[in-house]
Backbone as XML, in Angstrom:
<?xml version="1.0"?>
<chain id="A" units="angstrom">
  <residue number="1" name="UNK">
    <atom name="N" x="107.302" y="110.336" z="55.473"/>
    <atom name="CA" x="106.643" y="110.798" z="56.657"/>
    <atom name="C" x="107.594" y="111.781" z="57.333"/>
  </residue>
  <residue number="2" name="UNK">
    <atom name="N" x="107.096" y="112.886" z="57.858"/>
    <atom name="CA" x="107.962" y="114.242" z="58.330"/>
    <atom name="C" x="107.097" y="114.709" z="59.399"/>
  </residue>
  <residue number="3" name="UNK">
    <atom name="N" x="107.913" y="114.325" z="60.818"/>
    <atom name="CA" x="107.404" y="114.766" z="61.445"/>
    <atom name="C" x="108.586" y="115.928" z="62.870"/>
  </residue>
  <residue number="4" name="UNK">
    <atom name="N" x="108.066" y="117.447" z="62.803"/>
    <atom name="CA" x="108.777" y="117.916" z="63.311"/>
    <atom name="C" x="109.111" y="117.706" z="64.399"/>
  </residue>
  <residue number="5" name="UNK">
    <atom name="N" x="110.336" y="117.908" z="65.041"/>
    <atom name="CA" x="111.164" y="117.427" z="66.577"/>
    <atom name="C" x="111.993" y="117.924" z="66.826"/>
  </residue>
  <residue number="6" name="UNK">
    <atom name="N" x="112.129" y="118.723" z="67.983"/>
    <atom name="CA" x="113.597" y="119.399" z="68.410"/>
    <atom name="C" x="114.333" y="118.488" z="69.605"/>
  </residue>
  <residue number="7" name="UNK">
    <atom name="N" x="115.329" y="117.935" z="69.270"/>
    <atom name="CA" x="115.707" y="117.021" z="70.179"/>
    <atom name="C" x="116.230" y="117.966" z="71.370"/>
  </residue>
  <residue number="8" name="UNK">
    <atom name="N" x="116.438" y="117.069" z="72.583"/>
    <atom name="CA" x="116.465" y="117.650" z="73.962"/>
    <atom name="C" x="118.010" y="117.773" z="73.883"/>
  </residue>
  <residue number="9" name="UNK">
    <atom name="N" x="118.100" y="119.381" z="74.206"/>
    <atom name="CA" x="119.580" y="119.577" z="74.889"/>
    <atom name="C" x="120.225" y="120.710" z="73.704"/>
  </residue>
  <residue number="10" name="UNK">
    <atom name="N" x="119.069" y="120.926" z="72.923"/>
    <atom name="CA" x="120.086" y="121.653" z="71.457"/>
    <atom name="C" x="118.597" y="122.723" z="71.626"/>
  </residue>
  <residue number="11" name="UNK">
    <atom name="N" x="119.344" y="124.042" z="71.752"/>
    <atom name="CA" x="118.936" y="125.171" z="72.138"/>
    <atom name="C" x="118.295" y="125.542" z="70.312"/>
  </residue>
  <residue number="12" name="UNK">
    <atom name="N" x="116.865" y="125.509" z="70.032"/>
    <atom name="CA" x="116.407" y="126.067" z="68.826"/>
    <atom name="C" x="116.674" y="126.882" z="67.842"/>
  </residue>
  <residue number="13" name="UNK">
    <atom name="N" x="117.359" y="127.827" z="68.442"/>
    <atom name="CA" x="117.887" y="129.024" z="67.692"/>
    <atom name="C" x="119.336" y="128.557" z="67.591"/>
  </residue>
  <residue number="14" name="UNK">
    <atom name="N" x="119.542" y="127.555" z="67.736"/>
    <atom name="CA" x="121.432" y="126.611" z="67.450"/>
    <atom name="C" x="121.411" y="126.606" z="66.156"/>
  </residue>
  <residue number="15" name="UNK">
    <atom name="N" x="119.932" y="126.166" z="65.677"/>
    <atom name="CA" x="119.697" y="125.101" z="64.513"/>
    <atom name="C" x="119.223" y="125.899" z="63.107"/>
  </residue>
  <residue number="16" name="UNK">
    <atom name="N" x="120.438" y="125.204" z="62.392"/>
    <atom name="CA" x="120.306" y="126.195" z="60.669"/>
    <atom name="C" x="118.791" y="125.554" z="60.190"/>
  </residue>
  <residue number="17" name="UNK">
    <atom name="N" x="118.434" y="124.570" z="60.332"/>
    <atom name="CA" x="117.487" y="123.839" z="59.529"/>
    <atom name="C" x="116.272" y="123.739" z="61.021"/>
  </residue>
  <residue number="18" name="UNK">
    <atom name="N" x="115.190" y="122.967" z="60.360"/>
    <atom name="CA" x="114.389" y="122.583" z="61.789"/>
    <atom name="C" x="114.398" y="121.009" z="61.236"/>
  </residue>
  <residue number="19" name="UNK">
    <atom name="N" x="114.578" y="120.897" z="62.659"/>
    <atom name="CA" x="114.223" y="119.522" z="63.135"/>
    <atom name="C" x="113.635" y="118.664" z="63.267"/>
  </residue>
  <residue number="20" name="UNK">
    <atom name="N" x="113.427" y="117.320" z="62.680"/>
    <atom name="CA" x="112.240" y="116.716" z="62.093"/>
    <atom name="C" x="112.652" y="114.810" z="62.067"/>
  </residue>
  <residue number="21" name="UNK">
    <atom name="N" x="111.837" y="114.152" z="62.369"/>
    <atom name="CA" x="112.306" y="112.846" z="62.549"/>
    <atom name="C" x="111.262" y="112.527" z="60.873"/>
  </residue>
  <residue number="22" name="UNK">
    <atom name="N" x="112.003" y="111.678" z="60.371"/>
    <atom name="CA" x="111.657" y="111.497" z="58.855"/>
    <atom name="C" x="111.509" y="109.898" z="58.841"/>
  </residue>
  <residue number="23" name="UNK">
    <atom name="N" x="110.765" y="109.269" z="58.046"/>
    <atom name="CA" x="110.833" y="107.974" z="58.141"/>
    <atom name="C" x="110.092" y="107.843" z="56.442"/>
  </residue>
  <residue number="24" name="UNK">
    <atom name="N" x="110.926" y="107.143" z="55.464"/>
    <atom name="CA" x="110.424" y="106.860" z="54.576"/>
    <atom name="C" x="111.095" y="105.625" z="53.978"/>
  </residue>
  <residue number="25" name="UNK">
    <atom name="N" x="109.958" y="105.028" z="53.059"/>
    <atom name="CA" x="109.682" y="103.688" z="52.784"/>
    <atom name="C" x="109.499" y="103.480" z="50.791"/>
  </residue>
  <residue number="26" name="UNK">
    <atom name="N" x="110.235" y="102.453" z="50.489"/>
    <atom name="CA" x="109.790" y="102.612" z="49.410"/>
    <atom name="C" x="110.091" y="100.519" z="48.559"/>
  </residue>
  <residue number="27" name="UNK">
    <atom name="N" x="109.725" y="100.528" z="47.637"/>
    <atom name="CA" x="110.073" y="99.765" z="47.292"/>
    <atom name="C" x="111.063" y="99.146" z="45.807"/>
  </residue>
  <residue number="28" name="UNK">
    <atom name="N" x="112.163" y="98.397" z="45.910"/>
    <atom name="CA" x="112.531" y="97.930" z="45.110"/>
    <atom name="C" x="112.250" y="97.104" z="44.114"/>
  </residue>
  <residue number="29" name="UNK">
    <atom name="N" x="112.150" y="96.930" z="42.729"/>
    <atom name="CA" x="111.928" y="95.688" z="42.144"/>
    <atom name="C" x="110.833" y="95.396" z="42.292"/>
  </residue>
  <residue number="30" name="UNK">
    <atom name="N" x="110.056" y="94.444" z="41.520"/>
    <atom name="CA" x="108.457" y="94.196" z="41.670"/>
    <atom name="C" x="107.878" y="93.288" z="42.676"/>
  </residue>
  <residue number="31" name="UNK">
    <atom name="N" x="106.801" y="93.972" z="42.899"/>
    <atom name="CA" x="106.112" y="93.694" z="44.065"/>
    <atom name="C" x="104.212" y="93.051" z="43.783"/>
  </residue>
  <residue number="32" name="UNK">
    <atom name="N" x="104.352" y="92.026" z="44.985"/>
    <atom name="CA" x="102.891" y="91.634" z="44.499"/>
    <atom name="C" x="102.141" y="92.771" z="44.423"/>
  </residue>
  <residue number="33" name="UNK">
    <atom name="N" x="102.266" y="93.273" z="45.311"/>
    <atom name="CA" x="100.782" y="94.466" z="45.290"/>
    <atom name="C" x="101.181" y="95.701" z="44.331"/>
  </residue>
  <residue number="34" name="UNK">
    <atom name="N" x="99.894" y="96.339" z="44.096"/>
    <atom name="CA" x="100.019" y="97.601" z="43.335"/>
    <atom name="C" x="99.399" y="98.612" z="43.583"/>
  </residue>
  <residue number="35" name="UNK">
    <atom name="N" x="99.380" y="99.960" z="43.024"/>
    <atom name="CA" x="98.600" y="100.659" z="43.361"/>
    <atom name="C" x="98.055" y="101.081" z="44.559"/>
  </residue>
  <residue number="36" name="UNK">
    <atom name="N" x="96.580" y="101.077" z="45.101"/>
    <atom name="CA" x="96.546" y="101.754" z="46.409"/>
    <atom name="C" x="97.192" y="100.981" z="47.466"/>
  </residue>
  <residue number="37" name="UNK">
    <atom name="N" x="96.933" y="99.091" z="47.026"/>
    <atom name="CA" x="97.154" y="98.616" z="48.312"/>
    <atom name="C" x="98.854" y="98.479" z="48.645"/>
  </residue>
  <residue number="38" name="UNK">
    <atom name="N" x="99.545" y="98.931" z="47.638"/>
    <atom name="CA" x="100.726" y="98.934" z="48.008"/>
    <atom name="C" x="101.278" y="100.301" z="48.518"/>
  </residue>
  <residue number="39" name="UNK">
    <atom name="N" x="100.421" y="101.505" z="47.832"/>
    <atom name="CA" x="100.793" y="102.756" z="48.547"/>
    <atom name="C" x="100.189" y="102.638" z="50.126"/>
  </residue>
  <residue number="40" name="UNK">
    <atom name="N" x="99.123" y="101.650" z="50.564"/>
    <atom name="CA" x="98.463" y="101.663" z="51.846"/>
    <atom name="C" x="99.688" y="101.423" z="52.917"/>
  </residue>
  <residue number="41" name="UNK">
    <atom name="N" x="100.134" y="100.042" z="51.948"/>
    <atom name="CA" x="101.428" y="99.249" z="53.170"/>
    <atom name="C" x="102.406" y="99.820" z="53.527"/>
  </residue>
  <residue number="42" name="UNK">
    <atom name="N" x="102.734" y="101.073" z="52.491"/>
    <atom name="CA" x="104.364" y="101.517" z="52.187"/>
    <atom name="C" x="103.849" y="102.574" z="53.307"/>
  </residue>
  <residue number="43" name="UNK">
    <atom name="N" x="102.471" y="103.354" z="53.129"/>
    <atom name="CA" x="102.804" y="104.553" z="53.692"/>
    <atom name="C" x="102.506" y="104.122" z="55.184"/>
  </residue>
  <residue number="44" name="UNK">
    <atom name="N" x="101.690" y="102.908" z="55.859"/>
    <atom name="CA" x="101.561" y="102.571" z="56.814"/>
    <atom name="C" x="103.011" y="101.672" z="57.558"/>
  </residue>
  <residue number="45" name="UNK">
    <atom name="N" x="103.920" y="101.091" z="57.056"/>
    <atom name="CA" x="105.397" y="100.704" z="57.563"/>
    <atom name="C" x="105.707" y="101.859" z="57.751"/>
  </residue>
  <residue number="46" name="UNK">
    <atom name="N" x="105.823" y="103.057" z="56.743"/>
    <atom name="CA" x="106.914" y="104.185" z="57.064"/>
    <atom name="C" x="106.149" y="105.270" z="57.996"/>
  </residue>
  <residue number="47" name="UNK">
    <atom name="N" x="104.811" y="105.431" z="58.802"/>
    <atom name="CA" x="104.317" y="106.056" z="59.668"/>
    <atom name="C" x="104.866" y="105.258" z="60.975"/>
  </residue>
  <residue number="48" name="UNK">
    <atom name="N" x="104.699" y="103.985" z="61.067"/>
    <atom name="CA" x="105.239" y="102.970" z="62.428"/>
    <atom name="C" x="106.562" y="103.291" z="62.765"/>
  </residue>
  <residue number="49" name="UNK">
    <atom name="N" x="107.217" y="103.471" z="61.336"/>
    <atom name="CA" x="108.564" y="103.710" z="61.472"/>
    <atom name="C" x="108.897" y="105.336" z="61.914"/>
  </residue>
  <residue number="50" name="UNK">
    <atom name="N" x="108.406" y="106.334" z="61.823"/>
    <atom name="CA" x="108.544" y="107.342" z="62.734"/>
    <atom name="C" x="108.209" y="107.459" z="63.480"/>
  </residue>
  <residue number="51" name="UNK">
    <atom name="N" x="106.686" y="106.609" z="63.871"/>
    <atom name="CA" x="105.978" y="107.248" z="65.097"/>
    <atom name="C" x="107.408" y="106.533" z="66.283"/>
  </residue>
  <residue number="52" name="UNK">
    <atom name="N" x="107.574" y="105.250" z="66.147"/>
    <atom name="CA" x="108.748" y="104.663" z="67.062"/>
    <atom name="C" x="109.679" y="105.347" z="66.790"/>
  </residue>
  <residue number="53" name="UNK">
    <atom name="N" x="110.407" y="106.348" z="65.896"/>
    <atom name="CA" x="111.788" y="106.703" z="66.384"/>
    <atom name="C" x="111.368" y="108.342" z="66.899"/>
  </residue>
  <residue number="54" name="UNK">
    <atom name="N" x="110.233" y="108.901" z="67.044"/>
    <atom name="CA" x="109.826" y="109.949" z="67.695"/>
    <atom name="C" x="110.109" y="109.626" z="68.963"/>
  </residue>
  <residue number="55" name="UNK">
    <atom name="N" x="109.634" y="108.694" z="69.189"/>
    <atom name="CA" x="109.737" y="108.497" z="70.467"/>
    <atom name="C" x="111.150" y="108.366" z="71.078"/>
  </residue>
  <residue number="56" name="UNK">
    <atom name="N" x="111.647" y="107.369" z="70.529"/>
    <atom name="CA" x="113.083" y="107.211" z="71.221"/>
    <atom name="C" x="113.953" y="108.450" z="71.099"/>
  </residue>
  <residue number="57" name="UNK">
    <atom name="N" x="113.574" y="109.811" z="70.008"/>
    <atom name="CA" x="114.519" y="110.754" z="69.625"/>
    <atom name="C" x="113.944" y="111.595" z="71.053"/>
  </residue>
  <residue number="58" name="UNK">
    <atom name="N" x="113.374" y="111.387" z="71.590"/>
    <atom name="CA" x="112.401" y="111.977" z="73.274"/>
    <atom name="C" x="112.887" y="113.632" z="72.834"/>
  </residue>
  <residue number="59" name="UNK">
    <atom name="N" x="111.712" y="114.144" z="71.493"/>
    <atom name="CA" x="111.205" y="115.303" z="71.259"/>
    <atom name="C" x="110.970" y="116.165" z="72.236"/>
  </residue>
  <residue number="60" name="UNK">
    <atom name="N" x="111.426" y="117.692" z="72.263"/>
    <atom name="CA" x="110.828" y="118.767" z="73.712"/>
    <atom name="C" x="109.499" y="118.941" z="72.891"/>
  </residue>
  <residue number="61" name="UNK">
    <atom name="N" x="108.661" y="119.365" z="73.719"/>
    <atom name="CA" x="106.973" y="119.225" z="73.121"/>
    <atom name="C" x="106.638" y="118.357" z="72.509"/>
  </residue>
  <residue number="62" name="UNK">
    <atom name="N" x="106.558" y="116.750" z="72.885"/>
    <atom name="CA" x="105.905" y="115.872" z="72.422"/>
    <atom name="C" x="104.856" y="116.233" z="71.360"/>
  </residue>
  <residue number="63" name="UNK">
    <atom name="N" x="104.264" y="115.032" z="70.923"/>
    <atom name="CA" x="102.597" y="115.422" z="70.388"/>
    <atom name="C" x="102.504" y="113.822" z="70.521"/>
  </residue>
  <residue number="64" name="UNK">
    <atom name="N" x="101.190" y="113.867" z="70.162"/>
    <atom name="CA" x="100.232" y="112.602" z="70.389"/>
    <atom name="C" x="100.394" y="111.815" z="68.783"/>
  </residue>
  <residue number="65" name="UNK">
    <atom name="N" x="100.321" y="110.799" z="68.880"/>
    <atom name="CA" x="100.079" y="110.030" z="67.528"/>
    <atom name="C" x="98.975" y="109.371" z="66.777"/>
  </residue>
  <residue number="66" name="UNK">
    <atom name="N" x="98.120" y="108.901" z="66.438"/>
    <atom name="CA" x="96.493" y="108.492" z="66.150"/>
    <atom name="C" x="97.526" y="106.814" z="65.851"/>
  </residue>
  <residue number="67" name="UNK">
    <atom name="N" x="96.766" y="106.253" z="66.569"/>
    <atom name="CA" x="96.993" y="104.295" z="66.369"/>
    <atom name="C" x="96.936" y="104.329" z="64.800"/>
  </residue>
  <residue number="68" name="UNK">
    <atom name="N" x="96.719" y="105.027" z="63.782"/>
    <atom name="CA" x="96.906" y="104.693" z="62.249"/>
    <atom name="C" x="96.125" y="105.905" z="61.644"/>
  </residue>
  <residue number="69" name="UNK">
    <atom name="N" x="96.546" y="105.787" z="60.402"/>
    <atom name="CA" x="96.757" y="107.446" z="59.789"/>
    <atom name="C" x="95.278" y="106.922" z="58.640"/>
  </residue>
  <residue number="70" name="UNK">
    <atom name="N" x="94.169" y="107.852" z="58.382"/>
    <atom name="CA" x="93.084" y="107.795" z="57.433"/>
    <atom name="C" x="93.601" y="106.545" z="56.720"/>
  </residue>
  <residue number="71" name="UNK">
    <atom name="N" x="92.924" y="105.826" z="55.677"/>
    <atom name="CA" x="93.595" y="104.886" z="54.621"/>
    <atom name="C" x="93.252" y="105.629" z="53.191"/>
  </residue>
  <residue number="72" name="UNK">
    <atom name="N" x="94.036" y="104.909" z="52.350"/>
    <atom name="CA" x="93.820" y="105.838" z="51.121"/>
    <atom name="C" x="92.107" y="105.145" z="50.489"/>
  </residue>
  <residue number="73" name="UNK">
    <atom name="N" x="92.081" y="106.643" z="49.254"/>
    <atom name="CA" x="90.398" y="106.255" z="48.867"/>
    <atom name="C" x="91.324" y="105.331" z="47.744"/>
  </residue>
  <residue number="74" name="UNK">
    <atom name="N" x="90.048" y="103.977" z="47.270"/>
    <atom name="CA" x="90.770" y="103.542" z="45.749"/>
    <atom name="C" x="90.763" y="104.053" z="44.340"/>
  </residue>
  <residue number="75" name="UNK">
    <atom name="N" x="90.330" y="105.172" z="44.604"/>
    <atom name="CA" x="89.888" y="105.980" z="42.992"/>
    <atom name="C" x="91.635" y="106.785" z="42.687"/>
  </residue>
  <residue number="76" name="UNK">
    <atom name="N" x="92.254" y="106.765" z="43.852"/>
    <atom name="CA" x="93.326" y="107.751" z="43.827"/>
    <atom name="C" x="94.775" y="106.864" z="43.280"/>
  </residue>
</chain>
């Protein structure tokens, strides 16, 4: 999950790269679930997990977040 953020106090044009609060999730070793419903869980922990450190990184130009992201189709 990549979501862009310029943290407060660091002038835009400072910055070699852009700025982005990242949150990703994955799993080790085998797992009950498979397939979609495990890509559902992984990609839904690691959205919670940025949308909360967006926040605390207190982004200049916020944005809004949706309470949970589409779910996947099961054909995929």
């Amino acid at each position: 999950m990549y979501v862009p953020c310029a943290p407060p106090g660091v002038p835009s044009y400072n910055a070699s790269q852009p700025y982005a609060v990242v949150g990703e999730a994955r799993i080790h070793g085998p797992a009950k679930a498979t397939g979609v419903p495990l890509r559902q869980a992984l990609t839904d922990f690691a959205y919670q997990l940025a949308k909360h450190a967006y926040k605390l990184a207190e982004c200049k130009d916020p944005r809004d977040f949706p309470e949970a992201l589409p779910g996947y189709e099961n054909n995929r």
